[in-house]
C-alpha positions as MATLAB code, in Angstrom:
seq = 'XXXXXXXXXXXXXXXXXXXXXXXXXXXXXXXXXXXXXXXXXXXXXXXXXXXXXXXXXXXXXXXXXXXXXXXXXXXXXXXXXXXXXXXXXXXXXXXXXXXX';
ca = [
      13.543  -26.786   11.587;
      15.831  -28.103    9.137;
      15.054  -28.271    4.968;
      15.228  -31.541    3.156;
      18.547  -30.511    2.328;
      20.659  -30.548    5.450;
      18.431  -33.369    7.345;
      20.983  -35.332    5.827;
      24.330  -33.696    7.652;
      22.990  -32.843   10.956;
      26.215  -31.666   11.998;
      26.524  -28.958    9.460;
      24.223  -25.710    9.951;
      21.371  -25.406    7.878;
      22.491  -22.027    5.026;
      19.215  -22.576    2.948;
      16.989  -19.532    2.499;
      14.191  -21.841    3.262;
      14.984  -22.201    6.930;
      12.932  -21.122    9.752;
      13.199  -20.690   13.372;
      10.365  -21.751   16.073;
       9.602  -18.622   17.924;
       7.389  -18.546   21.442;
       4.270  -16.287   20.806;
       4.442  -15.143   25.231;
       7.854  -13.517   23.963;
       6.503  -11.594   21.201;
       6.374   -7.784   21.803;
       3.537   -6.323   20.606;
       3.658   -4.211   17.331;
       4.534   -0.190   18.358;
       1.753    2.433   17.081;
       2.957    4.829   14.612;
       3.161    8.728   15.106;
       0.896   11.358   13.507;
       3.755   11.950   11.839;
       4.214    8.442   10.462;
       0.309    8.224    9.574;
       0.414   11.277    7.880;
       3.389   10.348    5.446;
       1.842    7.245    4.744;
      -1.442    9.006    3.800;
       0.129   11.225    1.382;
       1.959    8.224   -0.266;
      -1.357    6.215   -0.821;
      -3.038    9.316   -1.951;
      -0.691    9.483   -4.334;
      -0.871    6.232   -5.347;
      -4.789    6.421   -5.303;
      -5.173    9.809   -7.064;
      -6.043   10.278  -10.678;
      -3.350   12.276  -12.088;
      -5.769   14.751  -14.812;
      -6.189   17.557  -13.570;
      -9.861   17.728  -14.836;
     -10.781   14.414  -12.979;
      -8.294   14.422   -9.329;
     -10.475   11.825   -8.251;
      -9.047    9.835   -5.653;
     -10.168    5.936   -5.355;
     -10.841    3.924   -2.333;
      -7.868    1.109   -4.117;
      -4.627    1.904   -6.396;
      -4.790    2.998  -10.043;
      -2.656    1.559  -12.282;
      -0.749    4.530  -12.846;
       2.201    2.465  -14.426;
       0.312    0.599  -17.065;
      -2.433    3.268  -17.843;
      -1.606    6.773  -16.442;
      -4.992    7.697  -15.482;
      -8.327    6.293  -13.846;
     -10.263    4.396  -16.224;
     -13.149    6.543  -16.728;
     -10.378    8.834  -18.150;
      -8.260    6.368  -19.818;
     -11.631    4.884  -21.855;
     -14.737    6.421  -20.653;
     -15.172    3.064  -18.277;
     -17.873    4.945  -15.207;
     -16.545    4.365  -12.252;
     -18.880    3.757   -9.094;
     -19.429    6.697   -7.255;
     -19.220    4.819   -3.861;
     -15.319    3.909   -5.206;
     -14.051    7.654   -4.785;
     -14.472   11.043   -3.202;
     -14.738   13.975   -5.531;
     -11.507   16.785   -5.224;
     -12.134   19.940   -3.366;
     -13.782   22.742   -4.622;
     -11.066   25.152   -6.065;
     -12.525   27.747   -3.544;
     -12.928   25.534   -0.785;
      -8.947   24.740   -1.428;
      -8.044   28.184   -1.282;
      -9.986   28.434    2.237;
      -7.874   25.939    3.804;
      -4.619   26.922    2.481;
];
């Protein structure tokens, strides 16, 4: 494929971002599965993302918080209640101390 560009010089190479190249889809590999490993670490960084930061609350949400912008959850930020189908409560302090 060539952009509106370069159809006009055919003899020069296309150097356009907006290029593409036609790929066969029998060639494709298929995608490789991560490691427990690689799950893992990607768990931690969305709870991270996905965990209210009070310590009071420690809710963590089923999407992102806007962390940037607000800091918090919303039902901390402004009293906003929050679903209770939308996150799972922290563990017990005792039940932590269990696992640990």
């Amino acid at each position: 494929m060539r952009c509106k560009a370069c159809s006009y010089t055919p003899q020069w190479s296309c150097t356009h971002p907006t290029r593409a190249f036609l790929r066969s889809v029998d060639l494709a590999k298929p995608k490789r599965t991560p490691t427990l490993a690689q799950e893992w670490a990607l768990d931690r960084a969305m709870a991270a993302r996905q965990t209210c930061p009070n310590p009071k609350c420690g809710r963590r949400y089923e999407f992102c918080l806007p962390l940037k912008k607000i800091g918090t959850c919303l039902e901390c930020h402004d009293g906003t209640p929050a679903d209770p189908t939308t996150y799972t409560t922290p563990p017990s302090s005792a039940a932590h101390r269990l696992a640990a």
